[in-house]
N, C-alpha and C positions, 0 to 999 in steps of 0.2 A: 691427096688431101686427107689427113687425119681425124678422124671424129673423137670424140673424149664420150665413152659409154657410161651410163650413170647405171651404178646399183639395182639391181632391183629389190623393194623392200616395201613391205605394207606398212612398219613404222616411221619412214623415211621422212613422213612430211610431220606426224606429230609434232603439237606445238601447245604450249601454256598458255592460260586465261586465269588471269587473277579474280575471284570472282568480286562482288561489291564489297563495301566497306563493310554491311551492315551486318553483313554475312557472315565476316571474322568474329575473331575475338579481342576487345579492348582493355586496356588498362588491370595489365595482369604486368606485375612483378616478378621478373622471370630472376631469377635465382642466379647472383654473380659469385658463384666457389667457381673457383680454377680447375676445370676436372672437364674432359675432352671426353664425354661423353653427350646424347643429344638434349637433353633435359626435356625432352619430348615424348609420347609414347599415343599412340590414338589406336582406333578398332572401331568396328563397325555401330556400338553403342558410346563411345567417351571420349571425352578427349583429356591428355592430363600431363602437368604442367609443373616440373620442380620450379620453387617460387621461395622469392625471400622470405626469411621468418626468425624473429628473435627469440632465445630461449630455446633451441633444437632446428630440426629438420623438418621442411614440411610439403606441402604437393598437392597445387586443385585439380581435382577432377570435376569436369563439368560435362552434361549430357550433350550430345551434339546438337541440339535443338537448342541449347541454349547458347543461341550468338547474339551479340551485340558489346554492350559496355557491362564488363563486369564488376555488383559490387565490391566494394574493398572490404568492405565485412562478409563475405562469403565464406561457407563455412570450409575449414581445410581438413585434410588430411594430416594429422599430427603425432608423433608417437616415438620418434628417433629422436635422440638427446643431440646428436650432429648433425650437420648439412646431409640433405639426401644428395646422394651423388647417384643414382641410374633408377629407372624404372621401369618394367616391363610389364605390359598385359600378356596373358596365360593366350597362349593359341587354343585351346581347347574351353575358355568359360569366359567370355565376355566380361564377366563380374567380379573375375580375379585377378588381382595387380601386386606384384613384386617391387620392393621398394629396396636398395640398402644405402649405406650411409656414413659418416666417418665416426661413429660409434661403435665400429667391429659389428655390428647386427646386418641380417636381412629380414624383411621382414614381410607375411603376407596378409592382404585386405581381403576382404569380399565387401564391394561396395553395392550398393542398394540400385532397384532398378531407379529411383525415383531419383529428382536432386539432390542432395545435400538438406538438409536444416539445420545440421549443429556440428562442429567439429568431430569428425573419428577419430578418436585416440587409442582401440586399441583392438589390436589387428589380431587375425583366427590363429597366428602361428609367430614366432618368432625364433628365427634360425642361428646359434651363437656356436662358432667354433674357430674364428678368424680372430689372431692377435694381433690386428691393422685396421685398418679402414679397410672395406669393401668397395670397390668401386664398379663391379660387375654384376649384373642378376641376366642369366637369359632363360628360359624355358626350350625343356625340348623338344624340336615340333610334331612327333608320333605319341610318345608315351606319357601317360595321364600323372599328371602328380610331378615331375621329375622338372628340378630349377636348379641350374650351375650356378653359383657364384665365385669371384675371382675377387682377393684384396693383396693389397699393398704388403702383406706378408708374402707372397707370393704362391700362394696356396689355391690350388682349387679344389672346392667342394662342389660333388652332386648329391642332391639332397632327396628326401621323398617328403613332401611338405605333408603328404596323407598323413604321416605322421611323426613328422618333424624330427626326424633323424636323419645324419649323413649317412651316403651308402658308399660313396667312393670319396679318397682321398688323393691328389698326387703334387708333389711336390719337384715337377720337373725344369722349372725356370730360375735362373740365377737372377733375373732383375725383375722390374715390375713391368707387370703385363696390361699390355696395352687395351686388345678388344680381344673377344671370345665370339668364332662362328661356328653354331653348328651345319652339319652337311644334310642334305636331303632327309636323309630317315634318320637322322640320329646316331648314328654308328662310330661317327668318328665327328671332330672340330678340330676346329683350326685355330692360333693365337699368332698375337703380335706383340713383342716383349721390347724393353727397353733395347737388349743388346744387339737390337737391329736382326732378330733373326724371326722366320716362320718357322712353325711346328705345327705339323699334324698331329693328332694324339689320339688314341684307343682308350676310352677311360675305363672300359671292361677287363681290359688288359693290361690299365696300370701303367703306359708307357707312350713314348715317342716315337710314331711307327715312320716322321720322315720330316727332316729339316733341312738335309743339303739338297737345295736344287741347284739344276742348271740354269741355264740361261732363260729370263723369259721368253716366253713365245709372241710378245707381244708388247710394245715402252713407247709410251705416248707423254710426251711432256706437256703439261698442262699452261703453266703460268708460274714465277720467280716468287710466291708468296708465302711466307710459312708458316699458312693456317692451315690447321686439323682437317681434313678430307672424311668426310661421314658417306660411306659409299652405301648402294642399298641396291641390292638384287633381286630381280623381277624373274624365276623359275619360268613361269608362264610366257613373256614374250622374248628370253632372253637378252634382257636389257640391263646394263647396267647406271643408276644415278651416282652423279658425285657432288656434293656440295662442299662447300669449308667453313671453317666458322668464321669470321667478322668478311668472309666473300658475299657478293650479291649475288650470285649468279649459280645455275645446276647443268652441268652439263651430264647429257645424256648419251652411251651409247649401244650398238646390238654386237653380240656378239654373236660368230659363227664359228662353224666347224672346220673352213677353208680360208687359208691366208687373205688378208693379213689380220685376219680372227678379229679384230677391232674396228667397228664403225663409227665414225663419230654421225652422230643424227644434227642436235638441234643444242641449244642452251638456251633458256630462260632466266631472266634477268629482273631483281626485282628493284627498288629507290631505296630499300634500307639493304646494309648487310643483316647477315642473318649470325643467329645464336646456338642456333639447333635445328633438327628437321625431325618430323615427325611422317611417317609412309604408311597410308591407309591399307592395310590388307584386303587383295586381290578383290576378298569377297564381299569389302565395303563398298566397291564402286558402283555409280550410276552405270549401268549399261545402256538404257534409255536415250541419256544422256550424251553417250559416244566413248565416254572418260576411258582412258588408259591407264591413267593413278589417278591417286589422289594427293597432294603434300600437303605440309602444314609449316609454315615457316612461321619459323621462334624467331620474332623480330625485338626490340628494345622491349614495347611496354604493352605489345600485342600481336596475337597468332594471326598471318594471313593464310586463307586459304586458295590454294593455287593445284586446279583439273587440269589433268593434261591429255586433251581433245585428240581425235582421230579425224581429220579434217572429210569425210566422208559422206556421200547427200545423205540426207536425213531419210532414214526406210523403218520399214516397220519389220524390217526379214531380219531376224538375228543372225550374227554371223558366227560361225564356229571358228572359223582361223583370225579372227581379230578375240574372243572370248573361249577360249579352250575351260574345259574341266580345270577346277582351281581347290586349293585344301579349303578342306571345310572345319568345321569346328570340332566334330567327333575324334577322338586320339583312337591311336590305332591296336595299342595293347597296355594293358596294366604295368605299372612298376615292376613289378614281380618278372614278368616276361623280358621284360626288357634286360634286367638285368643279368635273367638266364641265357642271355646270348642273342634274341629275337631281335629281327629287323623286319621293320615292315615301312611303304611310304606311307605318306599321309594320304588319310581316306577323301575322294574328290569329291565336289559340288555339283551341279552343270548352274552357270551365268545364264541362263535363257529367260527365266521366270525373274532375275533379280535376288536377289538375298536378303531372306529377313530377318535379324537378327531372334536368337530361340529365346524366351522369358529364363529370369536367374534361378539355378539349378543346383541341388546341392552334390557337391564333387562325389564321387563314390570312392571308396578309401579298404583296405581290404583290413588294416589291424585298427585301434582308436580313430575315430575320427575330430583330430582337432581342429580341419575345418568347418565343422557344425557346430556355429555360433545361434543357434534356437535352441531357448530356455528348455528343459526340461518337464513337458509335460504331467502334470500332479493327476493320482489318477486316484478313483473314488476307494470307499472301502469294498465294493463288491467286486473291483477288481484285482484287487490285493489275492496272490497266490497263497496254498495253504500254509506254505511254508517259512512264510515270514509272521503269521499268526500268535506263534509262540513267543514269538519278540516285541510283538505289542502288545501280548498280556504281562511279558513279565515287567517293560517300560512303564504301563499304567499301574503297575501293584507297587515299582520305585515311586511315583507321583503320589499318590494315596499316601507313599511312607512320606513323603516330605513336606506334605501338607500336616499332615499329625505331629512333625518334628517341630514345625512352623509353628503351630497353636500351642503347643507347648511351651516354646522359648517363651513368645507372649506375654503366656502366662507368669510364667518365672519375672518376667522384666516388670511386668505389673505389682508383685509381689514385692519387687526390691524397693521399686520404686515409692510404695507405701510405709513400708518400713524406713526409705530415706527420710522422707519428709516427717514421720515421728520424732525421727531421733532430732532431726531438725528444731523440730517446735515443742522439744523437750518433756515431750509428753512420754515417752519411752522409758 
């Protein structure tokens, strides 16, 4: 008699729980442009939302604390003359969010810890080098400052927002490129192009270091539908999410290092399909909680929010092999380094305490920093060095001359003036 041995697996039983209604977010106008990206982007401080808007491009971000029904006058994000088509928050600043858009621009925010009270219209940085539409922004997840974009020219740019120059250019696809992933530390990504093919690429080295593979290791058919697949990769428990856009449903699976490397776990199932999906970073979750993700489903006219639970008795003992060391927010080398060849992974957390999100900080930049959106400090005269001295006496001795120039015309004007009205009244 044969028995049928089951897996063994600590994620095996994970399962979704939609949380309440009141708990999402309502009556948000999620942004109908054609562009197979997720029009969602969340992190452990925001949540944020490409959203209809006439007259340009635009996108709310609202704090996570603020759920329920949002107004319709809330204030937006606005500043691209076209549809935003992607948006990313900075793995390294909470407070920094990537926008681009089919105005050939990318562009970057630094938004406020607080809510919203009046529209943002114009961002610390704006990146122009694309003759298309942009449809990509990613950041990369070690080095501070560094934001890929990818548009419909077929172009991709790596940029240093520190100070808003491209540093790398490559023009290695003949169609238009689908998604842009980077790898662990940064060193290489990967693309998905119109003509049906993958490429690895070395952008330090300007090139394509690997597109023909073999056979996969692994083909699991899903379901006969041919909506977009927004897949999302959990490092930490090796898990892969898949969702589709106008699909209800995410199925999840683990992956291993011994055949047949693909586990299917569970699938979660919601009453609307969905539009986009939004993946809380590792360091967002409740651990308390039990949470294993977190999702954000971009439904018609409102985000659900959907934990996905560790069915586990409730302890107060933290567990390491359900919450391992996870990236934290610190980048692991400057621009500068990184471009000199340097790889490093992202610096870890430990989940045992919880994560609390760090207060908004201003980026550190090694040339101009055009991310320092704070005015300019006016400083007294006793601080003024010797050396600018000489420039404000020779300024106030021009000011003295053109007050004297000034009394003078005056005078002349007064003079004509009396001599008009003589000749006027004939007495002259």
């Amino acid at each position: 008699m044969s028995r049928s041995i089951v897996r063994q697996s600590k994620f095996r039983h994970v399962f979704g729980q939609a949380v309440k209604a009141e708990q999402g977010y309502d009556d948000i106008r999620v942004s109908k442009v054609t562009w197979d990206s997720s029009f969602c982007a969340v992190n452990p401080k925001f949540l944020a939302v490409i959203v209809e808007s006439s007259g340009g491009g635009a996108f709310l971000v609202l704090p996570l604390s603020k759920t329920g029904r949002v107004d319709k006058n809330y204030p937006l994000v606005i500043g691209h003359s076209g549809p935003v088509l992607d948006i990313d928050w900075c793995p390294h600043d909470d407070n920094i969010l990537a926008s681009c858009s089919e105005d050939c621009t990318a562009m970057v925010w630094q938004i406020p810890d607080h809510a919203l009270t009046r529209p943002l219209s114009d961002p610390v940085v704006v990146l122009e080098g694309h003759s298309k539409r942009v449809g990509i922004v990613s950041w990369h997840p070690t080095a501070r400052n560094i934001l890929l974009t990818a548009g419909s020219d077929n172009l991709i740019i790596i940029w240093n927002v520190g100070t808003g120059e491209p540093l790398i250019s490559m023009d290695d696809h003949p169609d238009l490129i689908y998604s842009v992933s980077w790898n662990r530390n940064g060193s290489l990504f990967c693309t998905t192009c119109k003509d049906r093919r993958l490429r690895v690429c070395d952008p330090r080295k300007r090139e394509v270091v690997a597109t023909n593979f073999e056979e996969p290791i692994a083909l699991l058919e899903l379901d006969t539908s041919n909506g977009v697949l927004l897949p999302y990769y959990d490092p930490d428990a090796n898990m892969v999410y898949l969702c589709g856009k106008g699909d209800s449903s995410v199925r999840y699976f683990e992956i291993t290092e011994e055949p047949p490397y693909v586990h299917y776990l569970n699938t979660f199932s919601s009453k609307e399909p969905q539009r986009g999906m939004g993946f809380m970073p590792k360091r967002g979750v409740d651990v308390s909680k039990w949470m294993n993700l977190r999702l954000y489903f971009l439904l018609h006219t409102n985000v659900s929010v959907v934990p996905l639970i560790f069915p586990v008795a409730q302890s107060d003992l933290f567990q390491d092999d359900l919450y391992p060391d996870t990236a934290g927010p610190e980048p692991a080398m400057e621009p500068e380094e990184w471009l000199d060849g340097r790889d490093e992974d992202p610096i870890l957390v430990s989940m045992r305490q919880g994560y609390v999100p760090p207060k908004s900080r201003e980026l550190k930049v090694v040339k101009k920093n055009v991310l320092d959106s704070r005015p300019t400090t006016r400083r007294s005269m006793s601080t003024l060095d010797t050396n600018s001295l000489p420039l404000l006496e020779r300024l106030l001795e021009e000011i003295q001359n053109l007050k004297a120039t000034v009394l003078s015309q005056e005078k002349r004007i007064c003079d004509l003036e009396n001599k008009l009205s003589q000749y006027t009244n004939g007495s002259a």
